[in-house]
Structures are given as structure tokens and as C-alpha cells.
N, C-alpha and C positions, 0 to 999 in steps of 0.2 A: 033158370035165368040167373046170372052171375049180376053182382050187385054193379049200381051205375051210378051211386052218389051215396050220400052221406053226412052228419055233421061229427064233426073230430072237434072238442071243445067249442071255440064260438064261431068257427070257422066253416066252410061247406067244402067237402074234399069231393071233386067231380073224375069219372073216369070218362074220357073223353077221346075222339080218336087222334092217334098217333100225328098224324098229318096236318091237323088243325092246330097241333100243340103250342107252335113257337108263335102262334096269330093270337091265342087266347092268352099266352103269358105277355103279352102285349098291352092288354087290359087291366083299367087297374083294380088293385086289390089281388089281382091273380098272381099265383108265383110256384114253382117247383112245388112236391108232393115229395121230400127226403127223407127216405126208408133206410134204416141202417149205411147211411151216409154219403146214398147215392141217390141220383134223382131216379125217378119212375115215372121214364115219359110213357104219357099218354094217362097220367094223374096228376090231378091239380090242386091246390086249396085257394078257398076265396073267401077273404073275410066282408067284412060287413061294408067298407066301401066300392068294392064292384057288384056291389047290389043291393046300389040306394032305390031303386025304383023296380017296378015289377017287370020292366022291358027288359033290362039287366038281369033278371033274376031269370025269367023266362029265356033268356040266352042260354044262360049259365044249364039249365033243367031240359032245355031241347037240345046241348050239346051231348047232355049222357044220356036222353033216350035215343036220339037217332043213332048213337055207337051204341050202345044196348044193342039194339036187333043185328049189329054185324058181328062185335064181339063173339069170339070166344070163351065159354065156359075154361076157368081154369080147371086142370086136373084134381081130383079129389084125391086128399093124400090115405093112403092105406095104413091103418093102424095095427 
């Protein structure tokens, strides 16, 4: 099972599906996930205002388990 959230300092980095993406940076506290200096849609972080209450949190946590089970596993790098 390939990982589906996170906390990256005080922040929650959600992986989330592609499709939903431009509807949840919509929301606040939501914003881009920039990876060596490009965004990585279908990754998010959220700080501590888009999830002042547990309904909002509960969003944010059934956003990356339902793309969980479609997700694909990234490739395993050979060493």
C-alpha cells in the first residue's frame, strides 16, 4: 500500500485524487504540494486552518483513503 497522508512539519500533506484536486485547493488552508519546484498534482498540504473542526479533518483523511484503494503503487527504485 503506497502512503496516502502525512505530517511534513506542522502541516498535513494529503495524497489525493487527481480530479478532485483543483476543488480541494479551494478550501482553505489547502494549497499546492511543490516538489523541487513544480507542483504535484494530486498532492496537497493543509495547515492548521482547514482543519479547525473534526468534519474538516475527516474530509481532508477520507480524501486520501478513498484514492488509497485506486492509487497506484509507485515503482520501487532498484538499487
Amino acid at each position: 500500500m503506497e502512503k496516502c497522508g502525512g505530517v511534513v512539519k506542522d502541516e498535513m500533506m494529503c495524497r489525493i485524487n487527481p480530479d478532485v484536486y483543483e476543488e480541494a485547493l479551494q478550501k482553505d488552508g489547502c494549497r499546492e504540494m511543490v516538489f523541487t519546484g513544480r507542483p504535484m498534482k494530486g498532492y496537497v498540504f493543509v495547515d492548521d486552518t482547514g482543519m479547525k473542526s473534526k468534519k474538516e479533518f475527516d474530509y481532508r483523511i477520507n480524501l486520501c483513503l478513498d484514492f488509497n484503494k485506486k492509487a497506484k503503487a509507485a515503482k520501487k527504485k532498484k538499487k
